[in-house]
KEFI-687660 format. One record per residue (C-alpha): residue number from 1; chain; x, y, z. Coordinates in steps of 0.5 Angstrom, whole numbers, m for minus. Example, Ala and Ser with C-alpha at 12.3 -4.5 7.8 and 13.67 -1.06 7.14 Angstrom:
BEGIN
REC num cadena    xx    yy    zz
REC   1      A    25    m9    16
REC   2      A    27    m2    14
This chain:
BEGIN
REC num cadena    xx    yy    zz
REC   1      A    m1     3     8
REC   2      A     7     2    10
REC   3      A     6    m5    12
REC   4      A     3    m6     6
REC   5      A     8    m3     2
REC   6      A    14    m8     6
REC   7      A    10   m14     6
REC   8      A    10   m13    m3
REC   9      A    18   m12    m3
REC  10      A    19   m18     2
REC  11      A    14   m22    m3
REC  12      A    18   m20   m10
REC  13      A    26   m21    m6
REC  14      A    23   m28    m3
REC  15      A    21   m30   m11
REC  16      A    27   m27   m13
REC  17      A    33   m31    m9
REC  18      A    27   m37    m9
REC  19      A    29   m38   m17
REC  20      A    36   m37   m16
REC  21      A    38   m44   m14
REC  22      A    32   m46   m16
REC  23      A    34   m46   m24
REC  24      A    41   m47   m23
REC  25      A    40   m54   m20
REC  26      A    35   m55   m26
REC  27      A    41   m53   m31
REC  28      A    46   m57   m27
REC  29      A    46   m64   m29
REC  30      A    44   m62   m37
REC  31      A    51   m59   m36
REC  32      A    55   m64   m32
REC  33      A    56   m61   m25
REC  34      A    60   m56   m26
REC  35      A    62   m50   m23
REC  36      A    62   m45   m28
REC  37      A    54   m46   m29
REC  38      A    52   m42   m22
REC  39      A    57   m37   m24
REC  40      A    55   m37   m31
REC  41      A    47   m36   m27
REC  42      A    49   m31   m23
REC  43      A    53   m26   m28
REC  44      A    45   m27   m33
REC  45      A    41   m26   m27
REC  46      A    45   m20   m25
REC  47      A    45   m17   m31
REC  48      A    37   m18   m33
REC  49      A    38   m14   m25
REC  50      A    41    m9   m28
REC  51      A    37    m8   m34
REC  52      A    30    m8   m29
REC  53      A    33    m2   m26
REC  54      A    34     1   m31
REC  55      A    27     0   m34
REC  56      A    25     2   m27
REC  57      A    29     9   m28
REC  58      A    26    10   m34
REC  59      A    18     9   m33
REC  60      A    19    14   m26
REC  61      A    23    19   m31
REC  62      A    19    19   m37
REC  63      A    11    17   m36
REC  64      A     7    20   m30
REC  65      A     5    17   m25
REC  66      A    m2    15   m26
REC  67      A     1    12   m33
REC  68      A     6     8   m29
REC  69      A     1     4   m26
REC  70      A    m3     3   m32
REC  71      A     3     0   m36
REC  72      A     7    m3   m31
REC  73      A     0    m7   m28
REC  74      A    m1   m10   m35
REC  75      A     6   m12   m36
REC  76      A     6   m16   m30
REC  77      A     1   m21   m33
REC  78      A     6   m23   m38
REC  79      A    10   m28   m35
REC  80      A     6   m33   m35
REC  81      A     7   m34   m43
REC  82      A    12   m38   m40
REC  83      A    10   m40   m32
REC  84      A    11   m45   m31
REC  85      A    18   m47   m31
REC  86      A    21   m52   m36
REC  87      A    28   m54   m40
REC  88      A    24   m57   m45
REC  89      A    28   m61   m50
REC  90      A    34   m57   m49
REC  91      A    41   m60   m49
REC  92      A    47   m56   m49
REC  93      A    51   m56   m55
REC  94      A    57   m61   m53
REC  95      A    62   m58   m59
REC  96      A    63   m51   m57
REC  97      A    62   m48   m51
REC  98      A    56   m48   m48
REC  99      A    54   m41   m45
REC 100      A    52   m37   m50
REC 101      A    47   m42   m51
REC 102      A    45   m43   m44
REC 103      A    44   m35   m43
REC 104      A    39   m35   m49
REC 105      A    36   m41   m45
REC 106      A    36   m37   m39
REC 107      A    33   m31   m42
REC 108      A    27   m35   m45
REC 109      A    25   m40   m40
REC 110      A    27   m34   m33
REC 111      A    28   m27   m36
REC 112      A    22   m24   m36
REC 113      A    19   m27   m30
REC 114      A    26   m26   m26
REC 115      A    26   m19   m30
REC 116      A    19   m17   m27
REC 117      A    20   m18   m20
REC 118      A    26   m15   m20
REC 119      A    23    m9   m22
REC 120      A    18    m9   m16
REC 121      A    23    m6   m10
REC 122      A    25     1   m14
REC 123      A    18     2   m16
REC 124      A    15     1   m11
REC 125      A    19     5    m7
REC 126      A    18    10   m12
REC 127      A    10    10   m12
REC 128      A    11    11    m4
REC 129      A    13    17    m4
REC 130      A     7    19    m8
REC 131      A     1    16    m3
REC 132      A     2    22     2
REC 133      A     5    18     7
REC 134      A     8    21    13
REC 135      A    16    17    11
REC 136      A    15    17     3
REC 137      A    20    23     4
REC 138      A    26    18     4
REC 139      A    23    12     2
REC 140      A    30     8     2
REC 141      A    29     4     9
REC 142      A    24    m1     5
REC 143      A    30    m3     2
REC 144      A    31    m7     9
REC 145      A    24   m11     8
REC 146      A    27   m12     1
REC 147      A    33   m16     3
REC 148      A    31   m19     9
REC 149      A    26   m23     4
REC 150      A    33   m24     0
REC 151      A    35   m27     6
REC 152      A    29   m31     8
REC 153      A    28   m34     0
REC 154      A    35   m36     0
REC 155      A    35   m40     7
REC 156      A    28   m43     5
REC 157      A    31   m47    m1
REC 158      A    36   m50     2
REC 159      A    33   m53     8
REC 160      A    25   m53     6
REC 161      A    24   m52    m2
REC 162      A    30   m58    m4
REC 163      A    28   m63     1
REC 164      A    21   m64     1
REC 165      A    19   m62    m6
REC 166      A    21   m64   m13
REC 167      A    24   m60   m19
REC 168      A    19   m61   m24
REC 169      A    14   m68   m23
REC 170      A    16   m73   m28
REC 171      A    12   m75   m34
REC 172      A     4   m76   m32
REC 173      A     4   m74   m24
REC 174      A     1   m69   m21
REC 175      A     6   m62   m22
REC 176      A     3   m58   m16
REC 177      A     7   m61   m12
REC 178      A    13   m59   m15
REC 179      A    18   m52   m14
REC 180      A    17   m50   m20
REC 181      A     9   m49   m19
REC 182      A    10   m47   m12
REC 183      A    14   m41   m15
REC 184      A     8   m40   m20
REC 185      A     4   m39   m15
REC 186      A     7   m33   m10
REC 187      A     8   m30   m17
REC 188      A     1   m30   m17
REC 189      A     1   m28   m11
REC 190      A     6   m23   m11
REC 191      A     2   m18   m18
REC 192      A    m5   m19   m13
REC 193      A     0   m15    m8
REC 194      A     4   m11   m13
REC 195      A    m5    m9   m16
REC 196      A    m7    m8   m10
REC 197      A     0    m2    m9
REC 198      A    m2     1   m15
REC 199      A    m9     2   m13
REC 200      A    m7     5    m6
REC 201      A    m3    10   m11
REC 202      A    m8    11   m15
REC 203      A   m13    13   m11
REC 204      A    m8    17    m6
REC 205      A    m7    21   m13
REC 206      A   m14    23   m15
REC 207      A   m16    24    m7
REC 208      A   m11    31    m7
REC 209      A   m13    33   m15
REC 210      A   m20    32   m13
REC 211      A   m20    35    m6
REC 212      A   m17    43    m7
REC 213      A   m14    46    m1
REC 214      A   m20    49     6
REC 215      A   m20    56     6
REC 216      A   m20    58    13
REC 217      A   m27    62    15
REC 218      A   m24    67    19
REC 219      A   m21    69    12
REC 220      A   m27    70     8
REC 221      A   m30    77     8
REC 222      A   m38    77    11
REC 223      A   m42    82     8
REC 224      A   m44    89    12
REC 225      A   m51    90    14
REC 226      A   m54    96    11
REC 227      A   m54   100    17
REC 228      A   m47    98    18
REC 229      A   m45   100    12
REC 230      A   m48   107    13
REC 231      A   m44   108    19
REC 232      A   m38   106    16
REC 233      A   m39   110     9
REC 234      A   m40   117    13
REC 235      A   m34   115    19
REC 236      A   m29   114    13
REC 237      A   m32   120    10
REC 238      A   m30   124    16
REC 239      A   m23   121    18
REC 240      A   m21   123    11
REC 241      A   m23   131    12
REC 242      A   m19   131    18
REC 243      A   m13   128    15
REC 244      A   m14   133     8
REC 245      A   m14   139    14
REC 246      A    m8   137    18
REC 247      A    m4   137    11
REC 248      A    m6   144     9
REC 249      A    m5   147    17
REC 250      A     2   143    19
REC 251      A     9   148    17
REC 252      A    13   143    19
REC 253      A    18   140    14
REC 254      A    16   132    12
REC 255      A    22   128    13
REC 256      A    24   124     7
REC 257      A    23   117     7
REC 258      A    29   112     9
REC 259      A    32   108     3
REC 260      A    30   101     1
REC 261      A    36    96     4
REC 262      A    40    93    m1
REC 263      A    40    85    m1
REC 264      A    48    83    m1
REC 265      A    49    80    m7
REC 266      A    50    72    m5
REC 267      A    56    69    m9
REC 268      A    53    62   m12
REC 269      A    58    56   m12
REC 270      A    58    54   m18
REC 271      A    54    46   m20
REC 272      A    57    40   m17
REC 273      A    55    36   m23
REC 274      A    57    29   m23
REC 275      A    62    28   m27
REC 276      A    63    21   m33
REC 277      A    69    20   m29
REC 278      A    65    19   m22
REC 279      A    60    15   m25
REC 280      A    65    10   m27
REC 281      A    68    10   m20
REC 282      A    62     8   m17
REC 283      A    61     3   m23
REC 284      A    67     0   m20
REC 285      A    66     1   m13
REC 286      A    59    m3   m14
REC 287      A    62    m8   m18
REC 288      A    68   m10   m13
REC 289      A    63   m14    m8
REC 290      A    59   m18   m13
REC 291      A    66   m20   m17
REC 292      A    69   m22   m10
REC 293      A    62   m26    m8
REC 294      A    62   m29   m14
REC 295      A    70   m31   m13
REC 296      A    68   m34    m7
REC 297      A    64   m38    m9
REC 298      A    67   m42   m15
REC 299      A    72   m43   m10
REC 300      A    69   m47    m6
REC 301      A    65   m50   m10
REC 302      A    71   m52   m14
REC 303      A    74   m55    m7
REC 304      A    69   m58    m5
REC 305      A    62   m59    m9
REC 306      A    58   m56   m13
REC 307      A    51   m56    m9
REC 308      A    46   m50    m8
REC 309      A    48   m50    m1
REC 310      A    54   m47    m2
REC 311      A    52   m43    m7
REC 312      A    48   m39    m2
REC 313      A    52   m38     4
REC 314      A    57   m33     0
REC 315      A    51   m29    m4
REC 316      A    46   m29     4
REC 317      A    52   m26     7
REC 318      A    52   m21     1
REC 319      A    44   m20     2
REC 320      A    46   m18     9
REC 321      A    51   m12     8
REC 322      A    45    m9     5
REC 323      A    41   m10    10
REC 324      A    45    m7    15
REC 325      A    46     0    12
REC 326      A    38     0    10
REC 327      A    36    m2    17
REC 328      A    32     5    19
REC 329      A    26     5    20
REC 330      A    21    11    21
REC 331      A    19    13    28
């Protein structure tokens, strides 16, 4: 089950950093080679990132988790409204600044596709602390697995996906050959994953309701025989008149009873609850490396070209700093 659950977040990252560049080499030449267009790509995809986690947060806090499941596997087949990907007729407006246009585009053409695999990783960790397993207590190493296939997707592009397929097919050929088909069908792959977690959670679930907790047979009292029970009667009877006896006959004074202990009163300390002013300091902290990879990149990409390959290099060695602090594994 552990090694299912690693192969579905490893499926979802490699989509996720597959599509990335994938888009961004669509949009490019519609708006002139510049480098504001990855920029402008990656500020869209991390925000619909965000906004995934958030609806992550939500489903996990406010539905159980058998209506997880449920609305979460009907949603995943809604992407393919859209699938496969295509600009269509769109042509950026040449008397305004083109980025709001290009997010709207980007939110139609990739942002529920790229939405719902973004939900995958917190999700699925989520459902694996419920399936019994003996690491679901801490389930945050498969954030390791998850960033790993960041990194395998993003090297893929480059050096596999980019010489050896095309984009979108031309007019009247075959278009399975292409990036765009290619990524539909690991998305494919990846529901048939994420259904098949969601099975194993749900059955994981029925099996503790359905199954309640053994009662030890040495606990469960058996019924005397009938000759037992006489002679269990009469010596009872018997041990209770001697005790009767010796409480009339004995002079000696009873000693008193000792006093019950007094527990110490423990002193509480009071709730270290978080405060508005952390949050907005961890919202800083998390946005500095994000702002200087994004600085990184345009830099070069201003200097020196604006191809995919460039862009990769400053968000993979990101990617790796995640993997190095979510590199434990359960023993």
């Amino acid at each position: 089950m552990l090694l299912y659950f690693a192969v579905s977040l490893f499926a979802s990252a490699i989509l996720l950093f597959l599509v990335q560049p994938m888009i961004g080499k669509m949009i490019l030449p519609q708006l002139g080679g510049t480098p504001a267009v990855w920029n402008t790509c990656m500020v869209f995809f991390q925000g619909v990132l965000l906004i995934g986690y958030g609806y992550t947060h939500m489903l996990a806090t406010t539905q159980p988790t058998r209506r997880q499941v449920l609305i979460h596997g009907a949603l995943l087949f809604l992407p393919f409204i859209v699938l496969p990907f295509s600009l269509g007729e769109w042509h950026p407006p040449t008397d305004s600044n083109p980025i709001f246009s290009l997010m709207g585009k980007l939110a139609l053409m990739v942002g529920l596709p790229f939405f719902m695999v973004s939900t995958t990783a917190p999700l699925l960790q989520k459902w694996f602390h419920h399936t019994g397993h003996h690491a679901a207590k801490d389930p945050y190493f498969l954030y390791g697995a998850s960033n790993f296939g960041s990194m395998l997707g993003l090297a893929l592009y480059p050096t596999v996906m980019e010489p050896w397929l095309q984009l979108q097919a031309p007019q009247d050929a075959p278009t399975w050959k292409t990036q765009v088909m290619v990524w539909t069908i690991g998305y494919a792959l990846f529901v048939a994953l994420v259904i098949g977690c969601a099975i194993a959670v749900w059955m994981a679930i029925s099996n503790r309701i359905e199954t309640p907790e053994p009662t030890p047979e040495s606990a469960i009292p058996s019924p005397p025989a009938p000759e037992q029970a006489t002679a269990v009667a009469t010596s009872s009877a018997a041990a209770s008149l001697t005790r009767r006896k010796a409480r009339l006959t004995t002079s000696a004074p009873s000693e008193p009873a000792p006093a019950p202990e007094v527990a110490p009163i423990v002193q509480m300390a009071p709730n270290d609850d978080i405060t508005w002013l952390r949050r907005i300091r961890w919202i800083g902290l998390a946005a500095v490396p994000s702002s200087l990879m994004l600085g990184v990149t345009s830099y070069m990409t201003t200097d020196i070209a604006a191809v995919a390959f460039f862009w990769i290099i400053p968000l993979a060695l990101y990617l790796f700093t995640f993997i190095l602090v979510f590199s434990r594994w359960p023993s």
